[in-house]
DOVOKE-13127 format. One record per atom (N, C-alpha, C, O): residue in one letter; z, y, x. Coordinates in pm, whole numbers, plus 32768, in hexadecimal, padded with zeros to 4 digits. Atoms other than C-alpha are relative to their C-alpha. Last residue first. Layout:
N
AZYX/...
//
This chain:
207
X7FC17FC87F6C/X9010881B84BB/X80767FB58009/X80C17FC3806A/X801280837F99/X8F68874D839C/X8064803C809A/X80917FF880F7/X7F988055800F/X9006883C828B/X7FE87F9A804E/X80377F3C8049/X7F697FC47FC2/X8F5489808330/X805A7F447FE2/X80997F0D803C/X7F6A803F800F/X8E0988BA82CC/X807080128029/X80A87FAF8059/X801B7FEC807C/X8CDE89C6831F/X80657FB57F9E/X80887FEF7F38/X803D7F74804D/X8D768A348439/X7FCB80047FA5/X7FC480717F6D/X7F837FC2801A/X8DFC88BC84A0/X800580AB7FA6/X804980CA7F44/X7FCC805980BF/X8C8F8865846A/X80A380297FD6/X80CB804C7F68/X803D7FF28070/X8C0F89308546/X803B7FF97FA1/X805880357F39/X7FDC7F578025/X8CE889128679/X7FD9803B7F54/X8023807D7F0A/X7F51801A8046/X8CB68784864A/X801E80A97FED/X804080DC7F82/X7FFB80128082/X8B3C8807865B/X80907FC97FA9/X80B57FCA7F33/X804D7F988082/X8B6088C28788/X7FEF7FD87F7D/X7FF880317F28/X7F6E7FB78025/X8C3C878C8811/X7FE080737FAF/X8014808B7F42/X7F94804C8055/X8AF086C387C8/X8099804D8005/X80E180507FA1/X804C7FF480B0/X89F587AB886C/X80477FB07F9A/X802C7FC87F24/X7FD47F6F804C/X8AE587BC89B7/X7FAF80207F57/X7FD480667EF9/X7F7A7FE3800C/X8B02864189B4/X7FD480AF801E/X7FEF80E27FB1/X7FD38042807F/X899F862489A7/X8067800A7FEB/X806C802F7F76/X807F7FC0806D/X893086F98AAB/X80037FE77F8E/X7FD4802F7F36/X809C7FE67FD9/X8A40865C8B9C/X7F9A806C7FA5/X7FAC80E47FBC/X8031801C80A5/X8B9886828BC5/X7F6C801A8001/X7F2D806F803F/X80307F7B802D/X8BF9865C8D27/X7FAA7FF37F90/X7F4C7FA47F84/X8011804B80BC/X8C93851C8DF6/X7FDF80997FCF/X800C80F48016/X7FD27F8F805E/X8C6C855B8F69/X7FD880177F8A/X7F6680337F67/X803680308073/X8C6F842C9071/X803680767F9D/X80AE808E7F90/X7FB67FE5807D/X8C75845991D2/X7FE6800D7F73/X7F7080277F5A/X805F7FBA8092/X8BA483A792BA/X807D80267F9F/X80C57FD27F6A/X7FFD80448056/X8C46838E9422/X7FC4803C7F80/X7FA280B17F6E/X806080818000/X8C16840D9583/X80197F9B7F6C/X80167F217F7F/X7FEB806D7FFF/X8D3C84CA959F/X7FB87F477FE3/X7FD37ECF7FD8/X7FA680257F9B/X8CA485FE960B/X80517F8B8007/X80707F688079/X802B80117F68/X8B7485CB956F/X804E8002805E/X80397FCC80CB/X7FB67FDB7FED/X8BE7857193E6/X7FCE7FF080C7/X7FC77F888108/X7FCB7FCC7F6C/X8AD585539361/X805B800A801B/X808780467FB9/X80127FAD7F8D/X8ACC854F91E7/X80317FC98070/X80A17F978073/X7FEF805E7F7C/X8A9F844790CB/X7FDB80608054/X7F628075805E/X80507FB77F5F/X8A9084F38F83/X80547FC6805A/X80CB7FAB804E/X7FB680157F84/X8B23844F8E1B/X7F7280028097/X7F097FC880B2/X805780227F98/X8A9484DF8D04/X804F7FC7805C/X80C07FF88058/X7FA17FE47F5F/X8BA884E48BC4/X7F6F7FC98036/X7F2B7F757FFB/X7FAF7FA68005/X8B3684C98A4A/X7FF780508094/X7FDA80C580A9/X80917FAF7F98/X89EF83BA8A78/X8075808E7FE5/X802C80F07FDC/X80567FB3807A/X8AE382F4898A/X7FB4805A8040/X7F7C80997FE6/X805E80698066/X8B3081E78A92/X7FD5802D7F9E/X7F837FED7F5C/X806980037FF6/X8B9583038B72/X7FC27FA77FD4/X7F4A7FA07FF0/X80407F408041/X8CC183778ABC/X7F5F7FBF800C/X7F127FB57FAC/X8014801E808F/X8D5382248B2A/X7F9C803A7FB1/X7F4C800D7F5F/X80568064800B/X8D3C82678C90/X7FEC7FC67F68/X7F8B7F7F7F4E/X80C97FBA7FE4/X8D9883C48C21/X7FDC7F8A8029/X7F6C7F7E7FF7/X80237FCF807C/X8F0683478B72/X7F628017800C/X7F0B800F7FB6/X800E805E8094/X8F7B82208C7E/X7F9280267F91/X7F417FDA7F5D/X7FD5808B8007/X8FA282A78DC9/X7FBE7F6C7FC0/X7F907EFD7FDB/X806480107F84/X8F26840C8DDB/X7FEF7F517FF8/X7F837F157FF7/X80897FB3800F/X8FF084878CAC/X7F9F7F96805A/X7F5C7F45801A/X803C8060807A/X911A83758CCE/X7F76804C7FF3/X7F1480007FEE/X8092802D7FE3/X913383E18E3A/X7FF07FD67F8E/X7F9F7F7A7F8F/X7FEE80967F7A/X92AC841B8E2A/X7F8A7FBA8001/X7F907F408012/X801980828050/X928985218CF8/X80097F708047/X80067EFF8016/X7F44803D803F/X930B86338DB5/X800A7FC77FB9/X80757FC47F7C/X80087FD28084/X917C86B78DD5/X80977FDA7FD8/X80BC7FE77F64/X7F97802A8081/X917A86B18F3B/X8001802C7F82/X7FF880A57F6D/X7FB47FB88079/X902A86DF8FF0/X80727FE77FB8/X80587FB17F4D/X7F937FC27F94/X8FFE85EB9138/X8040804B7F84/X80B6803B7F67/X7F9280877FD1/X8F6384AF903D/X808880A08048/X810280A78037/X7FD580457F4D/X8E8A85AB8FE8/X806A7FCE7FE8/X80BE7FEE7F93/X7F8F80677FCA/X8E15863E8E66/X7FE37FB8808B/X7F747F8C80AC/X801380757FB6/X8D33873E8E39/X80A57FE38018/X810D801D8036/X80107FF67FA1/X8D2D888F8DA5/X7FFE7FF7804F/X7FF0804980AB/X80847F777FE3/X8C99886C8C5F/X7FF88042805C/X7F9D8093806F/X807980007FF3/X8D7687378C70/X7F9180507FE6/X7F1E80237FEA/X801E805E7F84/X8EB487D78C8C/X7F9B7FC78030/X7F7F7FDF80A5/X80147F877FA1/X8E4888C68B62/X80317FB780A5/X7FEE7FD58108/X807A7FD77FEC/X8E1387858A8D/X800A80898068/X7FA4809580AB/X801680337F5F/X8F4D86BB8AD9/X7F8F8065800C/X7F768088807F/X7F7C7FD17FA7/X9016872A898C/X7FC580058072/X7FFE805380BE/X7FF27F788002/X8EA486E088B0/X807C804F8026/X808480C17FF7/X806A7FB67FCF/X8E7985B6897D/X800780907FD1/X7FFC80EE801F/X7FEA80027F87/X8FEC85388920/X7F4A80638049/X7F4C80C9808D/X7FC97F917FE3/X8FD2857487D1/X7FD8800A8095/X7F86805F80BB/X80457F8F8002/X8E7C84AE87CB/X8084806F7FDD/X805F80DE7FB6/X80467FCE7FBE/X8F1083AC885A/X7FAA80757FF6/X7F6C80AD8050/X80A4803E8011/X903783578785/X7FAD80628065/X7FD880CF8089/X80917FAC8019/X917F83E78800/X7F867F9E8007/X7F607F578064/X8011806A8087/X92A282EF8873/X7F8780197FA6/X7F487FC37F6A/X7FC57FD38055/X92BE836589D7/X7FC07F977F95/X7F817F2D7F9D/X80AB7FF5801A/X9311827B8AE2/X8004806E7F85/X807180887F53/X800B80608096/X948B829D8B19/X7F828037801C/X7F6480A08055/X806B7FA78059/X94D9835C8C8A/X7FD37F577F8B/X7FD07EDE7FA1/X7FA0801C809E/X95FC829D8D2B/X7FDE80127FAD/X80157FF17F44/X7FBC7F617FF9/X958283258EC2/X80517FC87F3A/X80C27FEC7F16/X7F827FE67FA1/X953081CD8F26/X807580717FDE/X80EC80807FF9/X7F90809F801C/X94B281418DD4/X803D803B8080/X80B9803A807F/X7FA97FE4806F/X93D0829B8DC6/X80637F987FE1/X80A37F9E7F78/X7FC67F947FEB/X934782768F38/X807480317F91/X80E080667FAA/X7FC07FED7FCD/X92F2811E8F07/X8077807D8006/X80F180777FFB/X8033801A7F4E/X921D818C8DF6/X80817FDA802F/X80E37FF47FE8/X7FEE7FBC7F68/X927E81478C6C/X7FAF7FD58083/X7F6E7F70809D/X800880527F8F/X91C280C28B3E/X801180898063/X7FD080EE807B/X7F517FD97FE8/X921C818489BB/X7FFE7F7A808A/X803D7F118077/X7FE8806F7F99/X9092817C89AF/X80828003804D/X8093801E80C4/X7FB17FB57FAC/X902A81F68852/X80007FA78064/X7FD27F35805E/X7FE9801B7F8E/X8F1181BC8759/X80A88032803C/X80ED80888005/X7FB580818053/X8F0C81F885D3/X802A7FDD807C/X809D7FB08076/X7F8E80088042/X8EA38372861D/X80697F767FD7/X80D67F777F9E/X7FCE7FEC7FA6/X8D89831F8733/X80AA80177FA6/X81127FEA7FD7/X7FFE80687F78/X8CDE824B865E/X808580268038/X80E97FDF8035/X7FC48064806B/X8CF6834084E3/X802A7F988099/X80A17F75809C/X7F9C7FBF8042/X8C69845185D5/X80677F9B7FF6/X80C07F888048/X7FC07FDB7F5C/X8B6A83918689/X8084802E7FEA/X80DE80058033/X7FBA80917FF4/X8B1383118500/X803F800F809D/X809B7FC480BD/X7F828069803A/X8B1284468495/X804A7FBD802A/X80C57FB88032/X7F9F7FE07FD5/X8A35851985BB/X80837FA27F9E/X80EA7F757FD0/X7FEC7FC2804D/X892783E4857B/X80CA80608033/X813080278059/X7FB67FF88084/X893482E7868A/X7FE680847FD5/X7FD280D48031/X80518068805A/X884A828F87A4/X8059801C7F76/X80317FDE7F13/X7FFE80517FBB/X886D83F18852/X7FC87F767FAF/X7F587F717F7C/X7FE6800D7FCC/X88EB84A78748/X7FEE7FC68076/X805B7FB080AC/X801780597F9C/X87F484F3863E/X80608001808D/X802E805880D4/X80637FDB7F7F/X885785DE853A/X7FDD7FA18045/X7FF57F477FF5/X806480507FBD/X88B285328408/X7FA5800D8071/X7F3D7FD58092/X7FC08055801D/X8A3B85CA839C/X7F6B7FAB804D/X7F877F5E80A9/X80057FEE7F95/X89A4874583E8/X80217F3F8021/X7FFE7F1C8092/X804E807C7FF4/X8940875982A5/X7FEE7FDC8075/X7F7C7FBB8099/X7FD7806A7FA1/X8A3088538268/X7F9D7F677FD7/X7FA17F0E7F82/X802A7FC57F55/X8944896781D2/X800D7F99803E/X7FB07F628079/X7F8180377FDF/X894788E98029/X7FBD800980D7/X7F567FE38110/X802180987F86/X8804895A7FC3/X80768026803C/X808C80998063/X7F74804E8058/X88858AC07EC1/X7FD97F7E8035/X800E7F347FE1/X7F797FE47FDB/X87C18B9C7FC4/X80687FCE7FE1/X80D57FD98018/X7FEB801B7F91/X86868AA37FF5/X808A80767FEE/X80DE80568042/X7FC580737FF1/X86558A907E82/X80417FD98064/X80957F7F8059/X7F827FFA8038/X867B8C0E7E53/X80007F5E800E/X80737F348007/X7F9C7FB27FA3/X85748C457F58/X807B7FE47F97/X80E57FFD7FD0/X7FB4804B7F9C/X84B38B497EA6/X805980258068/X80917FDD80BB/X7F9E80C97FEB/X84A68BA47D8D/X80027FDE806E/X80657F9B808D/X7F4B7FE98030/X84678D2D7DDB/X80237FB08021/X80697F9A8084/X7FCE7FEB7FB0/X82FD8C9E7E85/X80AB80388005/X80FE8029805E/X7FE3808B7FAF/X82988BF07D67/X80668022808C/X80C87FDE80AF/X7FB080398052/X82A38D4D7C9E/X80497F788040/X80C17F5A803F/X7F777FD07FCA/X82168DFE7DB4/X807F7FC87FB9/X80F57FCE7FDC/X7FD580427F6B/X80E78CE97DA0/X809080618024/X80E180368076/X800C80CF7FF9/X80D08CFD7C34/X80147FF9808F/X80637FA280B2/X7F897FF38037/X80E88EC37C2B/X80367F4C8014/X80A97F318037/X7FE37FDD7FB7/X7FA68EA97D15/X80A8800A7FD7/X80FD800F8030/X800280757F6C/X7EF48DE07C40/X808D80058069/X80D57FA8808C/X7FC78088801A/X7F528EA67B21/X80007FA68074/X805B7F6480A5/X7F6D7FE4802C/X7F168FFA7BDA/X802D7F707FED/X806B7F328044/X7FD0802B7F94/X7DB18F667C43/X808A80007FFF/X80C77FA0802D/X7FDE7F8C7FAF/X7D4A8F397AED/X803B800B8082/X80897FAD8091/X7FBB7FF08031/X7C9C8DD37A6D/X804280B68046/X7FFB80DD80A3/X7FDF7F797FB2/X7B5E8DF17A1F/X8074800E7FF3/X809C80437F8B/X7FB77F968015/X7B0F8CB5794E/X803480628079/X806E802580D2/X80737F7A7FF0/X79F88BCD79D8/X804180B27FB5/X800A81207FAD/X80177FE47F70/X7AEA8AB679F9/X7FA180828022/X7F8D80BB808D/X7F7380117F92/X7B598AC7788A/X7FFD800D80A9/X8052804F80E5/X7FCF7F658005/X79E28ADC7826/X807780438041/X807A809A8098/X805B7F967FB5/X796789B278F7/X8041809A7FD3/X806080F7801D/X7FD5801B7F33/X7A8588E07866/X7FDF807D801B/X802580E28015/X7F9E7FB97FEF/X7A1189317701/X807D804B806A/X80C980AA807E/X80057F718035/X78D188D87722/X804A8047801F/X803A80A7806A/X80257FDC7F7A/X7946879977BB/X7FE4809F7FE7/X802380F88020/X7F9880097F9E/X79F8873C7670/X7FD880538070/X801B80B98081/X7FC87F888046/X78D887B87599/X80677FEF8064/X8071804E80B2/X80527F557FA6/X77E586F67683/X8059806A7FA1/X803580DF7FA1/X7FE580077F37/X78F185947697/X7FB5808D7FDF/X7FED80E9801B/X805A806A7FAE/X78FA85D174FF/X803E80268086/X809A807180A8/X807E7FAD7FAC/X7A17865D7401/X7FD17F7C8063/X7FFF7F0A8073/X806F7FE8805A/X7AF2858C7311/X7F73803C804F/X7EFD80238037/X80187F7B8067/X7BE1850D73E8/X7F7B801D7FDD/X7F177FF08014/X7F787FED8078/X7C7E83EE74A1/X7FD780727FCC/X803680BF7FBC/X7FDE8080800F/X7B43837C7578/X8062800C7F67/X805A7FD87EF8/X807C80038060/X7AC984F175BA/X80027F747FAF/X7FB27F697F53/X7FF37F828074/X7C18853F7646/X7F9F7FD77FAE/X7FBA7FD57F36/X7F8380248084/X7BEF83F9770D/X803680507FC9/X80A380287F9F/X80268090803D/X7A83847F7795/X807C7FC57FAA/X80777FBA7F2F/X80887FC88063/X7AFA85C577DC/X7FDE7F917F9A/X7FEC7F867F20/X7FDA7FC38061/X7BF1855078B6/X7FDB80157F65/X800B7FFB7EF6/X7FA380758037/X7B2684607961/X805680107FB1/X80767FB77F62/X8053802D805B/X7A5A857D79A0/X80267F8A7FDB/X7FDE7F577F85/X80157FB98048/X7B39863D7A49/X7FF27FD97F61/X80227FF67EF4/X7F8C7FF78065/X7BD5854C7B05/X7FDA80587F84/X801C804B7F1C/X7FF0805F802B/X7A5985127B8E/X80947FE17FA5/X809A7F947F45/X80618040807C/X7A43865F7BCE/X7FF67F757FCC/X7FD07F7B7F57/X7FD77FCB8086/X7B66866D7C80/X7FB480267F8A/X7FD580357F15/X7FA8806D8073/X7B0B85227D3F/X804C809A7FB2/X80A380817F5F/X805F80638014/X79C585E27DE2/X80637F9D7F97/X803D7F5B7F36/X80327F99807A/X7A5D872E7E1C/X7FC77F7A7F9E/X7FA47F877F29/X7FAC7FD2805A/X7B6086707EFE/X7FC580267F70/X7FFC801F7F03/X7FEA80768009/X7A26858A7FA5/X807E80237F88/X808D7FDF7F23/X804D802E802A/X79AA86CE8044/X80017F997F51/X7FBD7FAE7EED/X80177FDA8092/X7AD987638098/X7F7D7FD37F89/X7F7D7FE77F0F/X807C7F907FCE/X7B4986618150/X7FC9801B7FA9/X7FAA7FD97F46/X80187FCD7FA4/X7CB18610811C/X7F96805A8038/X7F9780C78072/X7FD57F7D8049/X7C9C85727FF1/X7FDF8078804C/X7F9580D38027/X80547FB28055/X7C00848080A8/X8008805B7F97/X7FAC80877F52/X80787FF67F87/X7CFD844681CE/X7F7E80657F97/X7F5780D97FA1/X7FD17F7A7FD1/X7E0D8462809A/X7FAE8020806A/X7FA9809A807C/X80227FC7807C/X7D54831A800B/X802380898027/X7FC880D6800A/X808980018014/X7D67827A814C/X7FE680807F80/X7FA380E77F8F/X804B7F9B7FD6/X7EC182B58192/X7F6B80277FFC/X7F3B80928021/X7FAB7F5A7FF1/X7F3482428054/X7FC0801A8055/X7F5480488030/X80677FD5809C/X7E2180DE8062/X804D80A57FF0/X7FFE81037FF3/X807E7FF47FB6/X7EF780AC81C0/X7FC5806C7F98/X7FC680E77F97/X80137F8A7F80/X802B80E3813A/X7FB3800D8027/X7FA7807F8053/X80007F878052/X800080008000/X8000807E8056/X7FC780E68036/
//
């Protein structure tokens, strides 16, 4: 049925072929008017021809397209805005990334936080990214302290980065001769906290 659809819209298409099946609706018209009623196919058609051969004014014309053009400025101001719920995320929809990262959490300590006494936190993942996000906009290091005992660096952005959220960069390090590793919100994770920003501003009661 898709095929035979685009086909048929192919020849609609050209104008040739358009003029060609609206005369033929025409007259198919015509014809089952002339079927169920008293008059003929040349009084019917007659009547066509006149109707199309009426003069119509330009005003009217011109009043029909400003008229169309109101509706739809008033359909598009009372269209409901937040429809922000099916953007495209990466492979998920902003929702369902949403709805993911909210059911999640990763109450799993580092060394560092079992030495020092530090409790994992308890926060689902998408609090936690939107608490972490100005850290990662201006990179996470192993050397940086966040007074979290490496849970950021550790645990939360290798995680991050299974939703294309967090980049992780592999630098040089020339005086010590090693690759360092620097977690940083990516392109996608800043177009997704912009839209948690959003939505909180248009939903005060989600904050």
């Amino acid at each position: 049925m898709r095929k035979i659809w685009s086909k048929i819209l192919i020849i609609w298409k050209d104008p040739v072929w358009s003029k060609v099946i609206a005369t033929g609706l025409i007259f198919i018209i015509a014809y089952i008017w002339a079927k169920f009623s008293k008059f003929s196919l040349a009084d019917i058609w007659d009547y066509v021809i006149v109707i199309l051969s009426i003069k119509v004014p330009i005003y009217f014309i011109l009043s029909i397209i400003g008229l169309v053009y109101i509706i739809i400025l008033i359909i598009r101001f009372f269209k409901p805005k937040d429809n922000i719920g099916n953007e495209p995320m990466g492979n998920f929809t902003f929702k369902e990334l949403y709805l993911i990262l909210q059911n999640q959490n990763l109450p799993f300590g580092t060394h560092s936080m079992s030495f020092s006494g530090t409790p994992p936190p308890q926060d689902d993942l998408l609090t936690l990214f939107h608490l972490y996000m100005p850290y990662l906009n201006s990179g996470v290091t192993i050397e940086r302290p966040h007074d979290d005992g490496g849970y950021l660096y550790g645990i939360l952005c290798p995680k991050l980065i299974g939703y294309g959220l967090v980049d992780k960069i592999e630098v040089k390090n020339n005086e010590l001769n090693i690759i360092e590793i620097i977690y940083k919100s990516s392109e996608l994770g800043k177009k997704f906290y912009s839209f948690v920003e959003k939505m909180i501003h248009l939903n005060p009661k989600r904050k």
